[in-house]
Backbone as CSV, one residue per row, in Angstrom:
resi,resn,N_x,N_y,N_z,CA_x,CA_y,CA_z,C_x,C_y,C_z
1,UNK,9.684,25.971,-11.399,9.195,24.599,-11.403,7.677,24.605,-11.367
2,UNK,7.118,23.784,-12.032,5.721,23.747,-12.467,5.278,22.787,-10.650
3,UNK,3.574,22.784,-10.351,3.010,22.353,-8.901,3.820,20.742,-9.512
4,UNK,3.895,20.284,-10.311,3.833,18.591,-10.051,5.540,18.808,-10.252
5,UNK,6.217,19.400,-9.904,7.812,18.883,-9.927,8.099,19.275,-8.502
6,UNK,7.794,20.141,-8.126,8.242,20.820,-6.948,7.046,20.180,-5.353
7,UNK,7.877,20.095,-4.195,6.624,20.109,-2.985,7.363,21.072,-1.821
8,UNK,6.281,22.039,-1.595,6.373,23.137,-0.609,7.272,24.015,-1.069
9,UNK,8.243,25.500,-0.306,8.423,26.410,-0.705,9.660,26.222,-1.147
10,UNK,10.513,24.530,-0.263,11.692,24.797,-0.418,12.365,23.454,-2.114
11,UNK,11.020,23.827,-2.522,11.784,23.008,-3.933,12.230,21.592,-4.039
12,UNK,11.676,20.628,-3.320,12.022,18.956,-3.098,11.083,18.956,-4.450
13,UNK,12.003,18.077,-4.958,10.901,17.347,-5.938,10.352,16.493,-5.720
14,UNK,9.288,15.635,-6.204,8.083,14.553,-5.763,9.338,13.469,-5.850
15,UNK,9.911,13.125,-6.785,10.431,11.965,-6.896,11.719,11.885,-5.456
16,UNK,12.286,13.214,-5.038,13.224,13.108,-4.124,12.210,12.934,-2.855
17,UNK,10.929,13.762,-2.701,9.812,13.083,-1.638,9.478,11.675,-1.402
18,UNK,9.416,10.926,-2.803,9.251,9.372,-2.471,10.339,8.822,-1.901
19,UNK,11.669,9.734,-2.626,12.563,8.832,-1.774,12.974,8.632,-0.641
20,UNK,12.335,9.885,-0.025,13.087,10.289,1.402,11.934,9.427,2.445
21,UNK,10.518,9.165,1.610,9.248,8.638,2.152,9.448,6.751,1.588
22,UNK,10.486,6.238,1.212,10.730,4.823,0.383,9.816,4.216,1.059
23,UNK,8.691,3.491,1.539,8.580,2.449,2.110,9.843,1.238,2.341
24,UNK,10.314,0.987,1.342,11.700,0.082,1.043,12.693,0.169,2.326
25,UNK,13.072,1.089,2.386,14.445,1.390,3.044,13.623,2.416,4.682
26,UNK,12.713,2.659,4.914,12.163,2.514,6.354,11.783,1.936,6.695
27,UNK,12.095,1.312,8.432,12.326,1.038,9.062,10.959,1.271,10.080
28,UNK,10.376,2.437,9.962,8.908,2.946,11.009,8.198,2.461,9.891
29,UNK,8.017,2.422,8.690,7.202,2.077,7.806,6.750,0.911,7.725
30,UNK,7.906,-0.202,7.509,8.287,-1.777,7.627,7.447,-2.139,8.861
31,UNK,7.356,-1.377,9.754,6.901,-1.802,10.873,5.412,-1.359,11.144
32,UNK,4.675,0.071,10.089,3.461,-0.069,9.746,2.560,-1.451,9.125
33,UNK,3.897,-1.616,7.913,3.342,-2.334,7.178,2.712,-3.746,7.617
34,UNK,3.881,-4.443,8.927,3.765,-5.650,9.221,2.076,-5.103,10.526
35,UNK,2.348,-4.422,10.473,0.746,-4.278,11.178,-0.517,-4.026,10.968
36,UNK,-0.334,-3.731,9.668,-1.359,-3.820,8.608,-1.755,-5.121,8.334
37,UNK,-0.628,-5.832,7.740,-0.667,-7.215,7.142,-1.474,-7.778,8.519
38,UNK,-0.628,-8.210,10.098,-1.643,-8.389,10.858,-2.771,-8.367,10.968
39,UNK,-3.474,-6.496,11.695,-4.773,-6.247,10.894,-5.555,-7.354,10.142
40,UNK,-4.377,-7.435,8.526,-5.465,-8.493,7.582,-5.732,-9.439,7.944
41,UNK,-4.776,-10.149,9.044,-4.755,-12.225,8.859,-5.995,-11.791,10.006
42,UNK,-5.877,-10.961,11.069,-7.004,-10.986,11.807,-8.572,-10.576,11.391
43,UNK,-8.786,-9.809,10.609,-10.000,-9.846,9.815,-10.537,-10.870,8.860
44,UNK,-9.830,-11.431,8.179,-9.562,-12.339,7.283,-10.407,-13.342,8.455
45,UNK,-9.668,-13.600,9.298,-10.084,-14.799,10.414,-11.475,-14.374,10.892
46,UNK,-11.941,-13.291,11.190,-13.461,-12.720,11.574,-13.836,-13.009,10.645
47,UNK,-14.179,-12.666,9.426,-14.943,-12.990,7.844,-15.953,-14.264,7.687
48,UNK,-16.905,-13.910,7.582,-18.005,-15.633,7.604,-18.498,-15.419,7.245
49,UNK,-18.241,-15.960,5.529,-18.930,-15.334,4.255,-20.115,-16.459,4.139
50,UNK,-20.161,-17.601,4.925,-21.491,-18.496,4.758,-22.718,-17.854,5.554
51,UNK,-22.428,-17.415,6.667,-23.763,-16.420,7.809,-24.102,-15.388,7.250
52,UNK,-23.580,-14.184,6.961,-23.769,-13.053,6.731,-23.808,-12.523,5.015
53,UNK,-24.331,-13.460,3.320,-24.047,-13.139,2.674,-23.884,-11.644,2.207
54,UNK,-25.400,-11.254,2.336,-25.629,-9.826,2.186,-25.103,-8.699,2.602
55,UNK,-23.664,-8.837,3.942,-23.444,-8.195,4.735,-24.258,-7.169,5.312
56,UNK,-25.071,-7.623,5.833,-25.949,-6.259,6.649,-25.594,-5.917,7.398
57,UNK,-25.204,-7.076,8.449,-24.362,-6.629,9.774,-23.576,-5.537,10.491
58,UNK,-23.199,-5.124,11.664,-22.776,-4.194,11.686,-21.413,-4.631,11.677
59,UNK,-20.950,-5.902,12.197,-19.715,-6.678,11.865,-19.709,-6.458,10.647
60,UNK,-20.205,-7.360,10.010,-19.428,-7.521,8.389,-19.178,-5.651,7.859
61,UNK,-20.038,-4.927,7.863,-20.092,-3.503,7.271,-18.288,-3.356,8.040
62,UNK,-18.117,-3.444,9.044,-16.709,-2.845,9.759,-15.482,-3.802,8.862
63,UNK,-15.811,-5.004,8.915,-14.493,-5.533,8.781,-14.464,-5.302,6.980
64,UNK,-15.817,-5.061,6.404,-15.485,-4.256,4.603,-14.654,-2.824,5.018
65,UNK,-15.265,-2.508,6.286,-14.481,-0.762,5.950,-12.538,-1.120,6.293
66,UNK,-12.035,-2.259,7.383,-10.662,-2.265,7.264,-10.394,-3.054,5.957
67,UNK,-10.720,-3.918,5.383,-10.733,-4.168,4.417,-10.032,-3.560,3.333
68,UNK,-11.487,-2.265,3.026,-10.721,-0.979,2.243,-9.728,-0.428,2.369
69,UNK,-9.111,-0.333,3.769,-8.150,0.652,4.483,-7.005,0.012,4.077
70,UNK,-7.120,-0.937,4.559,-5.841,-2.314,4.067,-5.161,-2.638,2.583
71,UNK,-6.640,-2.365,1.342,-6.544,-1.882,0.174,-5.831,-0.717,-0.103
72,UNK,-6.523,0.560,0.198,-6.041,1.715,-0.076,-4.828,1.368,0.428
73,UNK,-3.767,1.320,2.038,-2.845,1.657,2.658,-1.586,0.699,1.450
74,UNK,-2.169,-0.313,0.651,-1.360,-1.022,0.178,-0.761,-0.612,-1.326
75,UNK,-1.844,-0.073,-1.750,-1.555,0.740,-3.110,-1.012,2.299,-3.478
76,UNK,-0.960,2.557,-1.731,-0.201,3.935,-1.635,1.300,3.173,-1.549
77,UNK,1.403,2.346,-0.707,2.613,2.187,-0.544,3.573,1.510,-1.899
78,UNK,2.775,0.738,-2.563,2.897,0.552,-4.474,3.471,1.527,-4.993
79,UNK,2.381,3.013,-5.036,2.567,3.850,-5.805,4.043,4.763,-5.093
80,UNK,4.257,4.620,-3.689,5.089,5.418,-3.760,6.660,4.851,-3.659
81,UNK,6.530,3.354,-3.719,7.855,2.661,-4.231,7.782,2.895,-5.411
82,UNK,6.873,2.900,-6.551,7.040,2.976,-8.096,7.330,4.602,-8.123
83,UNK,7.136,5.268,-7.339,8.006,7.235,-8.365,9.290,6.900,-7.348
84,UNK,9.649,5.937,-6.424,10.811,6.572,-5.997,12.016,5.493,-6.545
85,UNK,11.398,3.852,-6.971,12.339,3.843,-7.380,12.248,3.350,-9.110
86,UNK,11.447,3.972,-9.496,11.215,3.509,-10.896,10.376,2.356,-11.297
87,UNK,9.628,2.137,-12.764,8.923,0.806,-12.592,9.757,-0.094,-13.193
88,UNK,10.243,0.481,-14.331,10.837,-1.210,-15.145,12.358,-1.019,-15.086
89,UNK,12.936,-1.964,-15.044,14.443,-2.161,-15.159,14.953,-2.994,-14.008
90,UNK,16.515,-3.275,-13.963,17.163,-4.330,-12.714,17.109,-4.134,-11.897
91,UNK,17.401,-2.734,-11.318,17.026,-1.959,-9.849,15.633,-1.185,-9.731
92,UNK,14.784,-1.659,-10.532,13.569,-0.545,-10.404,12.415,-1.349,-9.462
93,UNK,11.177,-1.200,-9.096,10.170,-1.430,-8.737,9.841,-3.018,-9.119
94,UNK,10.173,-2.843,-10.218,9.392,-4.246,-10.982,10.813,-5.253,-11.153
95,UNK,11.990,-4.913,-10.528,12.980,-5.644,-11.071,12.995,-6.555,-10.016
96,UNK,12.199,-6.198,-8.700,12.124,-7.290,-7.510,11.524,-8.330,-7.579
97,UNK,11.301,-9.600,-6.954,10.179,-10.712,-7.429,9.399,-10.367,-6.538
98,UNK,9.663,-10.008,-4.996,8.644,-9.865,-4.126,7.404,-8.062,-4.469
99,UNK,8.574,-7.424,-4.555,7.448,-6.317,-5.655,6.927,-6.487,-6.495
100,UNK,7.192,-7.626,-7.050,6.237,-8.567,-8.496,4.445,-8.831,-7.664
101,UNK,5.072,-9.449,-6.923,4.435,-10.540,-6.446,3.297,-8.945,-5.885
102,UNK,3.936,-8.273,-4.841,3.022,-7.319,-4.123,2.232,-6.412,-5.301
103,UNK,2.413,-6.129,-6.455,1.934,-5.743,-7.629,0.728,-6.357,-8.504
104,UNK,0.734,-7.378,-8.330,0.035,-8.602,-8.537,-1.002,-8.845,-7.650
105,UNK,-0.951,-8.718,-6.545,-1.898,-8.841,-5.172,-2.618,-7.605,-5.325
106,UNK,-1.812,-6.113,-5.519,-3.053,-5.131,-5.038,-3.343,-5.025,-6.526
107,UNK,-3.229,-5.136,-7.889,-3.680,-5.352,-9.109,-4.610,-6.344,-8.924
108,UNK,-4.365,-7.267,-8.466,-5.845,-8.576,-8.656,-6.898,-7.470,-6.891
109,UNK,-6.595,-7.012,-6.151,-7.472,-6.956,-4.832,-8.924,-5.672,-5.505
């Protein structure tokens, strides 16, 4: 098996890694996630884009860096529902409305 089919010595493939890693179907994950989202509504609520345009601040600089984190943490979790359960079709990634919808959000963020 070539490095991109295989992970570690004992031969899982990436796509059986996403699955065993679904965001979807965990349960510790689901429960990252909703604390992330938190995280956001609470930064979101700090944000005072009329005072601080330029962000110089040492506030504004922090709440850009969760910001990012919140970005990145959201498009991993994208990418690793799309190899585990496919993008297009009835049961795939994109066959959900709410995976529509979450596709759409970190595509426009």
């Amino acid at each position: 098996m070539s490095g991109f089919d295989s992970w570690g010595k004992q031969g899982i493939s990436l796509s059986t890694l996403c699955i065993i890693l679904n965001p979807g179907a965990s349960t510790w994950f689901e429960r990252c996630s909703i604390m992330v989202i938190l995280l956001n509504c609470v930064t979101l609520g700090m944000y005072q884009p009329c005072e601080n345009i330029d962000c110089s601040s040492d506030r504004c600089k922090v709440l850009q860096a969760f910001d990012v984190f919140i970005y990145v943490f959201f498009a991993v979790e994208m990418v690793v529902k799309m190899m585990a359960l496919g993008i297009f079709g009835r049961r795939c990634y994109l066959g959900d409305t709410w995976n529509r919808l979450d596709f759409f959000i970190v595509m426009a963020g």
